[in-house]
Backbone bond lengths (Angstrom), bond angles and torsions (degrees), N, CA, C in turn:
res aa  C-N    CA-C-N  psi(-1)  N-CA   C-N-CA  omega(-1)  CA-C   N-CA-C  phi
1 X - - - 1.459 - - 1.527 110.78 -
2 X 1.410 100.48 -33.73 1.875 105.89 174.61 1.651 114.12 -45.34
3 X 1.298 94.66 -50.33 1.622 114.22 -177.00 1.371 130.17 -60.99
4 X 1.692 104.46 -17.49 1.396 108.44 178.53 1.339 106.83 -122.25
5 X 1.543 128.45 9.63 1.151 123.29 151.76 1.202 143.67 -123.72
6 X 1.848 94.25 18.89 1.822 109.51 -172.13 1.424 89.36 -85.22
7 X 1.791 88.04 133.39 1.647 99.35 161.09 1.718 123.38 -76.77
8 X 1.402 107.19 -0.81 1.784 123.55 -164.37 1.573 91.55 -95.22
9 X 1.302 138.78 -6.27 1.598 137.49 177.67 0.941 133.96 -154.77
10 X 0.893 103.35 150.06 2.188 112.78 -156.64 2.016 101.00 -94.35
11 X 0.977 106.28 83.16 1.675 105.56 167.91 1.191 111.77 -50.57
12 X 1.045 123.33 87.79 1.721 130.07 162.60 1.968 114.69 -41.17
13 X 1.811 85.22 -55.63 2.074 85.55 -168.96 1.243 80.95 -179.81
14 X 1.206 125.73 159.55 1.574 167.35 -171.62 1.271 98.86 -123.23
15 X 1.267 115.31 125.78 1.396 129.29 160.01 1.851 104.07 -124.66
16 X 1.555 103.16 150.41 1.568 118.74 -169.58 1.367 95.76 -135.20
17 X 1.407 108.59 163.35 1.858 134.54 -153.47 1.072 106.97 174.77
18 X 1.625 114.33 129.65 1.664 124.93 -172.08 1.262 90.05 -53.62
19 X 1.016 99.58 161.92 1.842 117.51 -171.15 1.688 114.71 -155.04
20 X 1.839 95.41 -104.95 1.043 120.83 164.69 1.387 127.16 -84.91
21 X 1.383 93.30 -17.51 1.655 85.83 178.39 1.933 75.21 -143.70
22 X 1.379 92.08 -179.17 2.236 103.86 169.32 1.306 109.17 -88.69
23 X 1.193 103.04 130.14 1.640 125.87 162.66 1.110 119.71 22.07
24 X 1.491 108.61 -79.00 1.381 134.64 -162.84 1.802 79.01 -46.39
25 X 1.372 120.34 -80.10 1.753 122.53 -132.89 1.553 82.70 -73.11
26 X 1.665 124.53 -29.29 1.806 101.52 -163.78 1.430 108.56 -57.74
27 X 1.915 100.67 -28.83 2.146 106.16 -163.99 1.898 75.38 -75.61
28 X 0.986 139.49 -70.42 1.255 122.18 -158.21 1.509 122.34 -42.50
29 X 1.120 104.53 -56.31 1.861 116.78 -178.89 1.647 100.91 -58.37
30 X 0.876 143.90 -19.03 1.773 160.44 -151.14 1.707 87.07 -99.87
31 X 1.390 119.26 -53.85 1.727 125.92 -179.39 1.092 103.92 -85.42
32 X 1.288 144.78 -39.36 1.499 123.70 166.81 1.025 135.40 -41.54
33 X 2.050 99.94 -52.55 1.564 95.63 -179.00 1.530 107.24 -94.31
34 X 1.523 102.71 3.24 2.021 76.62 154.21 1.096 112.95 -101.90
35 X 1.351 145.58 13.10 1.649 135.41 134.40 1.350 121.35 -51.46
36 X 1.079 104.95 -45.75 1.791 113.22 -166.55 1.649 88.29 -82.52
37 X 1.196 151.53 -3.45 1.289 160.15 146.15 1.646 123.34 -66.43
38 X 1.301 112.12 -19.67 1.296 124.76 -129.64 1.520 122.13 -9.56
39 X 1.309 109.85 87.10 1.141 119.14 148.31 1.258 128.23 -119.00
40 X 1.481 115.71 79.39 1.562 125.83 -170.16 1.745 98.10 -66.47
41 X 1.302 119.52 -18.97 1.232 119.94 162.70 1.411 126.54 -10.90
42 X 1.392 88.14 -88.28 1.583 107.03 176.52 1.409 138.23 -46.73
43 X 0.973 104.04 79.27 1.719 91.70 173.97 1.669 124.71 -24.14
44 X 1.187 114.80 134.72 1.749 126.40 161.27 1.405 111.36 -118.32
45 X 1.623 120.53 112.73 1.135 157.85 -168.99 1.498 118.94 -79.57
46 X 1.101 141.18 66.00 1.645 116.78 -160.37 1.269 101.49 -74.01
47 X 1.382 121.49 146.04 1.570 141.48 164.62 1.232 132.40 -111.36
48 X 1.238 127.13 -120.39 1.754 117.19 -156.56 1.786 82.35 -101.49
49 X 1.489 95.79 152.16 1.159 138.16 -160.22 1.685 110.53 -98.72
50 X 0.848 80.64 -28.70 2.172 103.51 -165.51 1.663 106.11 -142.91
51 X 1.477 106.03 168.21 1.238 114.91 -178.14 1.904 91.15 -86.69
52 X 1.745 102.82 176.61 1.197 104.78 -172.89 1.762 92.87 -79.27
53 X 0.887 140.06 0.82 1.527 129.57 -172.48 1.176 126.63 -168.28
54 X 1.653 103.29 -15.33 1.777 121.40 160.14 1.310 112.22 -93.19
55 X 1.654 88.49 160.23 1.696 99.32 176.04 1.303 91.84 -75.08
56 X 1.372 118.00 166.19 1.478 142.01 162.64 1.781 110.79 -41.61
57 X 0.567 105.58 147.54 2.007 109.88 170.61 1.715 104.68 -156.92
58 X 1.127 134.39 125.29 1.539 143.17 -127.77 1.857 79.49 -152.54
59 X 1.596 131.72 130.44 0.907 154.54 178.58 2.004 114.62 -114.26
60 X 1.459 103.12 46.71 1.059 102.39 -164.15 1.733 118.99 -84.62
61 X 1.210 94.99 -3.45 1.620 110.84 170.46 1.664 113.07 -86.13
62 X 1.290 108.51 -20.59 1.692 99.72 157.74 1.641 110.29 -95.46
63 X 1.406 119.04 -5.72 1.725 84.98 -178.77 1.422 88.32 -163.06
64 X 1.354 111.49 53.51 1.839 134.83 146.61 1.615 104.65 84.39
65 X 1.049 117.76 171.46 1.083 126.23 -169.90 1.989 96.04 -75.53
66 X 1.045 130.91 -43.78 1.574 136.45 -173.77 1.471 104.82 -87.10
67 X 1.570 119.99 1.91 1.747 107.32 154.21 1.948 84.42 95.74
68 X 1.355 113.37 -22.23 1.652 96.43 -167.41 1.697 107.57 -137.38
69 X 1.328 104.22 48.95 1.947 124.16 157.19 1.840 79.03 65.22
70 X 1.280 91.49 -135.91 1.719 107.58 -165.96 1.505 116.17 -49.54
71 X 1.613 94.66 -40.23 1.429 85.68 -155.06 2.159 125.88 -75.71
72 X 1.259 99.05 144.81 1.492 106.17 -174.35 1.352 109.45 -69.75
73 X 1.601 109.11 142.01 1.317 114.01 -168.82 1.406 100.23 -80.05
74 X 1.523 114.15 158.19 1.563 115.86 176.32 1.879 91.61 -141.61
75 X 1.470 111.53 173.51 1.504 124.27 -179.38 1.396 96.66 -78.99
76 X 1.630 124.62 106.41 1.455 86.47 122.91 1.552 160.72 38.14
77 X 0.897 128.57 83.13 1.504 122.72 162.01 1.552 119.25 -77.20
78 X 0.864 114.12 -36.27 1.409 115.43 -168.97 1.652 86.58 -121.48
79 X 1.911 90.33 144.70 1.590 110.58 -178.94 1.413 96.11 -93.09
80 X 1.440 108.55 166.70 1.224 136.71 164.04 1.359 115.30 -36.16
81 X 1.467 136.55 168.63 1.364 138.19 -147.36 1.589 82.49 -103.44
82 X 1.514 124.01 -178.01 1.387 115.54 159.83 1.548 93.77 -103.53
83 X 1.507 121.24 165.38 1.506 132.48 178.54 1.477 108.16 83.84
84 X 1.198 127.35 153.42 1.416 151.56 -144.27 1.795 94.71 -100.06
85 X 1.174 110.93 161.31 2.128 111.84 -159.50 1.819 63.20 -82.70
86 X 1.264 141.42 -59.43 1.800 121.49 -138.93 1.290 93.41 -65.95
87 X 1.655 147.15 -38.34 0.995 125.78 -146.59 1.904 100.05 -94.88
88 X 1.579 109.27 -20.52 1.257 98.30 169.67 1.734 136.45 -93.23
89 X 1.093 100.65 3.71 1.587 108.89 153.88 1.648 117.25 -73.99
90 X 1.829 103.82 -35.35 1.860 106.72 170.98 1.007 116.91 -49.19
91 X 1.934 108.28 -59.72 1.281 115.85 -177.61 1.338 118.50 -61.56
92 X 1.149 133.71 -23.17 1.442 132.30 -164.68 1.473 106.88 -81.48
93 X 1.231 102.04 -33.62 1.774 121.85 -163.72 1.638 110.84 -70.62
94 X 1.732 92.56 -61.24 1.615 107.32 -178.10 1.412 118.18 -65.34
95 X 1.715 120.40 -22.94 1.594 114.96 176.86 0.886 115.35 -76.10
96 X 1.429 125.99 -11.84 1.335 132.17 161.87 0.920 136.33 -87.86
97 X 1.657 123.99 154.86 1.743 130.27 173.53 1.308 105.80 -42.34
98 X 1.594 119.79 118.80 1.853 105.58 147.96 1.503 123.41 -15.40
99 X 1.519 95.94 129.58 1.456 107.93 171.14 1.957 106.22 68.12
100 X 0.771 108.38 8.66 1.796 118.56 179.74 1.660 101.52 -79.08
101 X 1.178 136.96 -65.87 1.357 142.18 -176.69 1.821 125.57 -102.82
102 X 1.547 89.17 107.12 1.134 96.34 -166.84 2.137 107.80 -87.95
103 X 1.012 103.90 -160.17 1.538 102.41 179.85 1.565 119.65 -174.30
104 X 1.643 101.81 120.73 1.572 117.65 -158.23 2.002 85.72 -85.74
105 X 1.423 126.00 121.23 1.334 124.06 164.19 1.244 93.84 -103.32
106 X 1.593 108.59 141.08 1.743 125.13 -172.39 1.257 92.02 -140.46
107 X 1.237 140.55 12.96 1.530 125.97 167.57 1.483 91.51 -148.03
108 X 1.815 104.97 -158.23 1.428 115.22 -165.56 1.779 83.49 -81.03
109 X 1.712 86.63 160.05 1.262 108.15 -150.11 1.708 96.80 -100.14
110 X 1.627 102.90 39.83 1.683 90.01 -174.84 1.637 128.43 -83.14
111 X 1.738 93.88 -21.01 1.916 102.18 163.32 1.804 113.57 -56.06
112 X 0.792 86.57 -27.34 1.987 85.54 -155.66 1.792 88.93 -95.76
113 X 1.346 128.21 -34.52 1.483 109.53 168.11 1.805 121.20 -76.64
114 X 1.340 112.22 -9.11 1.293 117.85 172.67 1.324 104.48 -79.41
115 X 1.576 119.44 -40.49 1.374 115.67 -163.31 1.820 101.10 -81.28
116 X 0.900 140.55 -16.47 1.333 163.57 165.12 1.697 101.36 -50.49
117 X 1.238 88.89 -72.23 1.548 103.70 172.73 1.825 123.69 -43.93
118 X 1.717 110.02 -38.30 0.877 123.51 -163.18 1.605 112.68 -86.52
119 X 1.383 98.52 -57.31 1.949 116.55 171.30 1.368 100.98 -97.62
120 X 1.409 122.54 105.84 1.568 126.17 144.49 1.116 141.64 -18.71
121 X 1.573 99.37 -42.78 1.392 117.04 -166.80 2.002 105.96 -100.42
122 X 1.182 117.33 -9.43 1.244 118.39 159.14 1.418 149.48 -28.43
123 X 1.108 100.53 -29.82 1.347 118.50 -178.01 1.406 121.79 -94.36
124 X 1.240 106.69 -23.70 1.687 138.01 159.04 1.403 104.58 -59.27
125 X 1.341 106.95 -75.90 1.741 111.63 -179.92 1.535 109.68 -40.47
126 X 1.569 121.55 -60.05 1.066 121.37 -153.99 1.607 115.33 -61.91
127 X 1.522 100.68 139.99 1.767 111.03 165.87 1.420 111.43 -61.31
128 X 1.584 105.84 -135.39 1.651 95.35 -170.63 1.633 89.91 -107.58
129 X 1.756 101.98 156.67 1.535 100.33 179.18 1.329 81.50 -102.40
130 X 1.470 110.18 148.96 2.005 118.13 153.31 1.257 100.63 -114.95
131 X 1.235 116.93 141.59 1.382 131.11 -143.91 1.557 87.28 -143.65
132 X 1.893 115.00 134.36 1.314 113.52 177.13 1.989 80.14 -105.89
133 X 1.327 95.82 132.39 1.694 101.98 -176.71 1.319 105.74 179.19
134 X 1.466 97.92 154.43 1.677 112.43 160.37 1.595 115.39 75.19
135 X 1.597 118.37 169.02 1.188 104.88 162.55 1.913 87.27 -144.37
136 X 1.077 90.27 -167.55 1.659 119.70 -170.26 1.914 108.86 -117.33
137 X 1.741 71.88 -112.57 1.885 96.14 175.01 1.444 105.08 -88.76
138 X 1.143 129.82 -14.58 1.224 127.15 -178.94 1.705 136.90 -74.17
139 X 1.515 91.31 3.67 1.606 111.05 -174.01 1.733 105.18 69.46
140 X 1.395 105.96 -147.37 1.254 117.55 171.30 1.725 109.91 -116.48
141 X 1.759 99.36 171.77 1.365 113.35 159.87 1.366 138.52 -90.46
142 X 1.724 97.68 -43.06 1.117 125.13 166.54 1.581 127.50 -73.95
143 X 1.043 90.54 -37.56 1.834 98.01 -160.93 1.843 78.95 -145.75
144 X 1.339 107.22 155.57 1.318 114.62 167.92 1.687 117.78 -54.77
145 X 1.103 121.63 -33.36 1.615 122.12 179.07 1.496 107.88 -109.18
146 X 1.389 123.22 24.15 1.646 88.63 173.92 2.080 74.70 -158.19
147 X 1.711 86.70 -179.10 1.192 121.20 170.92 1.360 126.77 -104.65
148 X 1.492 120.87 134.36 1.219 108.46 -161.79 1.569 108.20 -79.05
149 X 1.029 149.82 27.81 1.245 138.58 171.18 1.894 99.49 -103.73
150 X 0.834 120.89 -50.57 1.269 139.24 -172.19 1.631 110.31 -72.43
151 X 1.722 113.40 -53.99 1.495 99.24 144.89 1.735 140.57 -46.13
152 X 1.046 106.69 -23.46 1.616 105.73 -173.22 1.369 109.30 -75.73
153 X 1.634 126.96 -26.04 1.134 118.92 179.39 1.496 96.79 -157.47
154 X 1.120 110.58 87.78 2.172 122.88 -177.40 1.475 99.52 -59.38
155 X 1.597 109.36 -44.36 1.367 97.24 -157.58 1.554 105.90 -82.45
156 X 1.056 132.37 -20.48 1.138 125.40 162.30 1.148 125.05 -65.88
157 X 2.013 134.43 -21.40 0.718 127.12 -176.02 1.776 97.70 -94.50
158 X 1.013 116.63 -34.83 1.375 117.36 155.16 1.634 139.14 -41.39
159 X 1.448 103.21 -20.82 1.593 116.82 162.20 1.698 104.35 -83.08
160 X 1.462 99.06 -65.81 1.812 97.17 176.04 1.108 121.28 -14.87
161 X 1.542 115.19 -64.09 1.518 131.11 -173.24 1.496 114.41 -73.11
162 X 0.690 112.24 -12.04 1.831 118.35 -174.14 1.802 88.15 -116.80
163 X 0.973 125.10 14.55 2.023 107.56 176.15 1.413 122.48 -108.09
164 X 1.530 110.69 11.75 1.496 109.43 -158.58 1.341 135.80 105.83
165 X 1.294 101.94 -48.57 1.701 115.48 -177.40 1.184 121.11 -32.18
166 X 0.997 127.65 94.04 1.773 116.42 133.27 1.581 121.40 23.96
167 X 1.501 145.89 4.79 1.067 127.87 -118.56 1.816 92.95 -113.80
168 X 1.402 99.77 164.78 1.543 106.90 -175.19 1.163 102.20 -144.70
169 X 1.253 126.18 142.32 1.361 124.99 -161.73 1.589 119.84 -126.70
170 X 1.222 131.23 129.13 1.406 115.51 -168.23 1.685 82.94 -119.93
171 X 1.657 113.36 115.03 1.229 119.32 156.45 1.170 104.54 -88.98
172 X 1.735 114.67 -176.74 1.463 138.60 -155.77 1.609 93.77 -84.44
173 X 1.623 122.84 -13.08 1.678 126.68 164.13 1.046 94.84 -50.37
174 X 1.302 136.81 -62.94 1.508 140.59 -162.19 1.535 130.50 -81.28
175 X 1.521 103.41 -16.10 1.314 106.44 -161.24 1.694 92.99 -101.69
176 X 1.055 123.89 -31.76 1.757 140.11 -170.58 1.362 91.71 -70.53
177 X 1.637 135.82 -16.35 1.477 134.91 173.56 1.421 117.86 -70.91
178 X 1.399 110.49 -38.03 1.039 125.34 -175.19 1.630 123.27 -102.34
179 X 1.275 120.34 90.97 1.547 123.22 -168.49 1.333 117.80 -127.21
180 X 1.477 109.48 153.71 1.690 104.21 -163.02 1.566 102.25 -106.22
181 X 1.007 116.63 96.14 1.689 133.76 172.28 1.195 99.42 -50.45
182 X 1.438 113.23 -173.72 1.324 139.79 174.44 1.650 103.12 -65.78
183 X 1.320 97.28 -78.42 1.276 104.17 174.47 1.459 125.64 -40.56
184 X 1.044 131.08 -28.09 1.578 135.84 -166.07 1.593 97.00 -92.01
185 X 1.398 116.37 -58.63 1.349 112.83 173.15 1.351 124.91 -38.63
186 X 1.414 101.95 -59.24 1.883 121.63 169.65 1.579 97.80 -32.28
187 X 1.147 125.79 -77.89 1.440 147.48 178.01 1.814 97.52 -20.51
188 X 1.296 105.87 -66.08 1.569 114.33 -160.63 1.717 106.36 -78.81
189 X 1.197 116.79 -23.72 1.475 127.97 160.27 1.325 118.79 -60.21
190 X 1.822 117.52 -51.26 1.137 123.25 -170.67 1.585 104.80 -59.19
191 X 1.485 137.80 -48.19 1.201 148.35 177.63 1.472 112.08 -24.51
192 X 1.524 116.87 -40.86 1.656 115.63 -172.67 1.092 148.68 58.28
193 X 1.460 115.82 19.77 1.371 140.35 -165.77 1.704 80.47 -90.86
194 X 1.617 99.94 -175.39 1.057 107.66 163.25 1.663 116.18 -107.06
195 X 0.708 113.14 -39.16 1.648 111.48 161.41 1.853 109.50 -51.88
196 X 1.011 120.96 -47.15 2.073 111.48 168.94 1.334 98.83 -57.84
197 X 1.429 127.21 -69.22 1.276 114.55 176.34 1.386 124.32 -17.56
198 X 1.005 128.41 -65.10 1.656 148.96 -147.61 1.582 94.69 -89.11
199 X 1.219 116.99 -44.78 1.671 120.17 164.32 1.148 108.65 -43.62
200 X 1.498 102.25 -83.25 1.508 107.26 177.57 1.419 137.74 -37.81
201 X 1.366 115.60 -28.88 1.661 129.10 170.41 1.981 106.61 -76.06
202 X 0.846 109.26 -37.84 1.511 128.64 161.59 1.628 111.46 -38.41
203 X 1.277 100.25 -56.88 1.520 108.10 -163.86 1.755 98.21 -81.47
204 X 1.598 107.49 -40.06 1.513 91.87 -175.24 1.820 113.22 -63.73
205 X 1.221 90.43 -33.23 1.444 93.17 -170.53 1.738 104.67 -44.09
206 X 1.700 102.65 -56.11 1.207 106.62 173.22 1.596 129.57 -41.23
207 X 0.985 114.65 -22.22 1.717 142.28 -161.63 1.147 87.33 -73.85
208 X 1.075 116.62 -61.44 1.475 132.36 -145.33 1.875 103.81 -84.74
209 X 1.128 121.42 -55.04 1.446 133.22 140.37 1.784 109.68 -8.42
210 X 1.668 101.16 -75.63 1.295 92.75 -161.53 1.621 108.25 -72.00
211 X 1.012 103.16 -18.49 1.887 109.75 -177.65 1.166 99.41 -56.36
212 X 1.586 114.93 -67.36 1.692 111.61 -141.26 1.735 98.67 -108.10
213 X 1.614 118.14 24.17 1.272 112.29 -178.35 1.351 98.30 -131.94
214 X 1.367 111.63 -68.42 1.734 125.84 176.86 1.576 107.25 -70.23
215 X 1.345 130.10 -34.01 1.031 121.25 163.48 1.777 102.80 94.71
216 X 1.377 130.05 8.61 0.834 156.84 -86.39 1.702 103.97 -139.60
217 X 1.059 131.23 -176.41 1.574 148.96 174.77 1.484 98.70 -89.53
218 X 1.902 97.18 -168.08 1.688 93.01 167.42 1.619 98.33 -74.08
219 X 1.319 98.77 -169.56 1.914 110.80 -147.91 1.802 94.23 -97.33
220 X 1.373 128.71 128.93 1.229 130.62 153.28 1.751 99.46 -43.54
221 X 1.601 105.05 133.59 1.666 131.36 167.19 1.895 96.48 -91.52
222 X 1.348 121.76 48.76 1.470 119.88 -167.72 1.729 94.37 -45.89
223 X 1.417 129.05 -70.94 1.087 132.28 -141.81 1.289 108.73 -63.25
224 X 1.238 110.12 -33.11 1.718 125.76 177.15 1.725 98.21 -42.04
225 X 0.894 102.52 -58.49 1.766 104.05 -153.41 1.631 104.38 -39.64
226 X 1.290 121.28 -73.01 1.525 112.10 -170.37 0.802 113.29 -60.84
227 X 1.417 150.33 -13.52 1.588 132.12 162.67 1.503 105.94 -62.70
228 X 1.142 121.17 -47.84 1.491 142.85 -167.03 1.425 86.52 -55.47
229 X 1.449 131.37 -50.13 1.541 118.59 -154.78 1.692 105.63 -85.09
230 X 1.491 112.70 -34.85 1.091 121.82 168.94 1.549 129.75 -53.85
231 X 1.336 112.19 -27.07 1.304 138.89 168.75 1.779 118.50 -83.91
232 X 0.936 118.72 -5.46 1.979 119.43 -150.57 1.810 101.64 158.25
233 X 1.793 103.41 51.34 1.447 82.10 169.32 1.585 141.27 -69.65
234 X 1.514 104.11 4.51 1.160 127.39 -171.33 1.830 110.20 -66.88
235 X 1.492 107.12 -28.83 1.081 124.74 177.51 2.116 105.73 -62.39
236 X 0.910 119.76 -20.23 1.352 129.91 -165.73 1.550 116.34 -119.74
237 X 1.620 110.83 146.41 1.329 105.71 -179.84 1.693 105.66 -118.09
238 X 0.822 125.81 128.73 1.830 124.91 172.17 1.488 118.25 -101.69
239 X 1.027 106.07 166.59 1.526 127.39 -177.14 1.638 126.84 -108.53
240 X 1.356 161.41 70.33 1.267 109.84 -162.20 1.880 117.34 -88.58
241 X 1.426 80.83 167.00 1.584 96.88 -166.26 1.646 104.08 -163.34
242 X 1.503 109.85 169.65 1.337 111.01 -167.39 1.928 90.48 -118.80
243 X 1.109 106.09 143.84 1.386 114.21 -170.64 1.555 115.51 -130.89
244 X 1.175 108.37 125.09 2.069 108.82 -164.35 1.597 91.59 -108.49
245 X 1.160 117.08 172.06 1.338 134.63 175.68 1.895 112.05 -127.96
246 X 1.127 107.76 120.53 1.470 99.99 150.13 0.950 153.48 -77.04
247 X 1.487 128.80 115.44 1.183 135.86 -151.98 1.489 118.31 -134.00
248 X 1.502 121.37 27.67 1.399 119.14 -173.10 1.470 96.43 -137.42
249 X 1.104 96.96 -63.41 1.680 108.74 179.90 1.860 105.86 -41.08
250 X 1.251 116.02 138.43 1.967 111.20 151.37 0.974 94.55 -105.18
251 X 1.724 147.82 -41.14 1.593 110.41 176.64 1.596 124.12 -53.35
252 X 1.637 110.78 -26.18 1.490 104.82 178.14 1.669 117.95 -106.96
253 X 1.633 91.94 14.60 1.636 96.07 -160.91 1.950 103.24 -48.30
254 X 1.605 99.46 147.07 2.034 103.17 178.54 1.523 95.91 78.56
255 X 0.992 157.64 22.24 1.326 154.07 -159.66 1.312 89.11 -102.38
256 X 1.492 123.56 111.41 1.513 128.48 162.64 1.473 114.26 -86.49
257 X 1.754 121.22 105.61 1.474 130.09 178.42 2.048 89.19 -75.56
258 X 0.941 99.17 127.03 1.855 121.72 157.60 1.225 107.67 -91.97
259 X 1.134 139.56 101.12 1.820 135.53 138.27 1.417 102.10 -85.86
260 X 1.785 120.16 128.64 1.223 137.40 122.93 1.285 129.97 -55.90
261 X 1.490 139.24 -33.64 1.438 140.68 -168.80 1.107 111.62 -72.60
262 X 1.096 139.65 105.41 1.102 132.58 163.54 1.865 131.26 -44.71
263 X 1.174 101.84 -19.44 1.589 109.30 -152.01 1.687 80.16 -103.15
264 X 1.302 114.24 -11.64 1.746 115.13 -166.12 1.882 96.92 -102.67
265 X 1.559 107.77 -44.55 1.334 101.08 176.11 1.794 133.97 -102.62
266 X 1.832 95.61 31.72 1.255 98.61 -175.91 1.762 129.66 31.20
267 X 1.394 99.98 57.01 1.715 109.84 -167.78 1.264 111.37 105.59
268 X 1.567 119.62 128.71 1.421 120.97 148.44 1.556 130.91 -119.03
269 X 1.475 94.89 102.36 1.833 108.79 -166.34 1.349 94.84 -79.68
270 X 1.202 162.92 24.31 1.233 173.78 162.04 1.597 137.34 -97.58
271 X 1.033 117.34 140.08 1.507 115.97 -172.77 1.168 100.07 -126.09
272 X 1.696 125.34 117.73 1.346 124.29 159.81 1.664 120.59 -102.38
273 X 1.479 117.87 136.28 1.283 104.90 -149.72 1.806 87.48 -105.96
274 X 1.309 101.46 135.26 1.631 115.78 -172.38 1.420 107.63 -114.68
275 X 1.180 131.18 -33.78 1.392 105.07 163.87 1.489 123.78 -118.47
276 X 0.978 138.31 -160.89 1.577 134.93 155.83 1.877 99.70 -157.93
277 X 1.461 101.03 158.46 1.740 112.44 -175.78 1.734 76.75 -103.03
278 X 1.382 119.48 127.28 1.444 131.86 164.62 1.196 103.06 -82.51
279 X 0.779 135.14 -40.23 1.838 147.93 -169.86 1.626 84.35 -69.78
280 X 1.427 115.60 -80.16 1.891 107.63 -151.39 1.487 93.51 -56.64
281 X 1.719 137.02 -41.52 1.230 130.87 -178.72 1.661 117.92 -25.23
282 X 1.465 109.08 -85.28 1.393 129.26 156.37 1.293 112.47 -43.90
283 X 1.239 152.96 -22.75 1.214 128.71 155.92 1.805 113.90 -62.14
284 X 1.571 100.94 -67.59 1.531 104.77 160.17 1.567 120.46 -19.44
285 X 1.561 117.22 -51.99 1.387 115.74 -171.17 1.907 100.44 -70.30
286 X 1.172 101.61 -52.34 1.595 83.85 171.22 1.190 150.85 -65.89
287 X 1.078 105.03 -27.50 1.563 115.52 179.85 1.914 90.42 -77.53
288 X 0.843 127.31 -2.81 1.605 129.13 -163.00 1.877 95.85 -95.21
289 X 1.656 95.57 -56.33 1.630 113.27 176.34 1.828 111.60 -73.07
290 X 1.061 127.35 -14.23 1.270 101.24 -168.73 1.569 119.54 -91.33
């Protein structure tokens, strides 16, 4: 919702990829909330279907059976974009000046390693990616050592990181900083738009998730963050460091290794993001929603 109502960034197109829920409902849920946004503007792109080499794995017990907590699915008004999510991140990238178009990844990262795969020269073009992924000190979500975005498809997130990119990474260190209390929700409810609304029902759902599943605090806003940084990176502090993926192991499969040392990781093309202002976040989200 950040994304389709920050006045600080130009939404080019939305691209979607089984994830959390399959395809079909992510391209759908992707047109809902840019109706309930109205920004028929934006193109929504559907993309890869599957991981580059895993079966699918769908997390629908953290975020409802329809991919979007409470809320009931409805049609659409507006269809899908024409062209495939890999070829419209190319196109979006290459008509532009170097370093001009950047890109918020909120699921597994299998569009943007196909499209990698596809244009050579991509990685050159591209601005910075912020990537919701990985963890640190924070263990895992999914599995005790990894994160579920980064588990669902390693090897793709494992190309990302090895392609050049620009990339910045908001693990579950960063995202567990930022949580939507009582109060903060209240806040994003009180606004009354229909896009706060739809936030706000989002977050309880989440509430409710972390209570009676994780057992948990108020609920990490994970996805929020890279739009948020892309919008107001000032709000955020980074690290660099070089970051590996596991990809052999299934007890450690998605396991994000962090090196800081430089002298240990021969270069760090990587940005790990270590703090976040929760306060300027949620302010940002409102003044964005109201």
């Amino acid at each position: 919702m950040l994304a389709f109502a920050s006045r600080e960034l130009e939404l080019l197109a939305v691209t979607t990829v089984g994830g959390n829920a399959p395809l079909a409902k992510t391209a759908r849920n992707a047109r809902m909330l840019r109706q309930i946004a109205g920004r028929e503007d934006v193109p929504v792109h559907a993309g890869a279907d599957r991981p580059l080499r895993r079966k699918p794995t769908g997390a629908g017990e953290f975020h409802g059976e329809e991919g979007l907590g409470f809320m009931a699915p409805f049609p659409p008004k507006t269809a899908l974009a024409d062209g495939h999510g890999v070829d419209a991140i190319i196109n979006r990238v290459m008509e532009r000046e170097a370093g001009m178009v950047g890109l918020a990844v909120l699921g597994p990262m299998t569009n943007l390693a196909l499209a990698l795969r596809k244009e050579p020269m991509l990685a050159q073009r591209l601005g910075p990616v912020a990537i919701m992924g990985g963890a640190r000190s924070e263990g895992g979500n999914i599995t005790a050592s990894a994160e579920y975005n980064v588990w669902a498809d390693p090897e793709a997130a494992d190309e990302v990181l090895r392609s050049g990119c620009d990339v910045v990474l908001f693990g579950l260190d960063v995202t567990h900083q930022v949580r939507a209390t009582d109060s903060r929700i209240a806040a994003i409810a009180g606004i009354g738009s229909p896009s706060a609304d739809t936030a706000a029902a989002m977050m309880r759902f989440s509430e409710k998730v972390e209570r009676d599943i994780v057992g948990g605090e108020a609920p990490p806003v994970h996805d929020l963050l890279p739009v948020a940084w892309l919008a107001r990176p000032q709000l955020f502090r980074t690290k660099d460091c070089r970051v590996a993926v596991e990809t052999d192991s299934e007890l450690t499969r998605g396991h994000t290794a962090v090196e800081f040392r430089e002298t240990v990781a021969r270069g760090l093309p990587h940005r790990w993001v270590t703090h976040a202002d929760a306060d300027g976040v949620f302010e940002l989200l409102a003044e964005a929603l109201a």
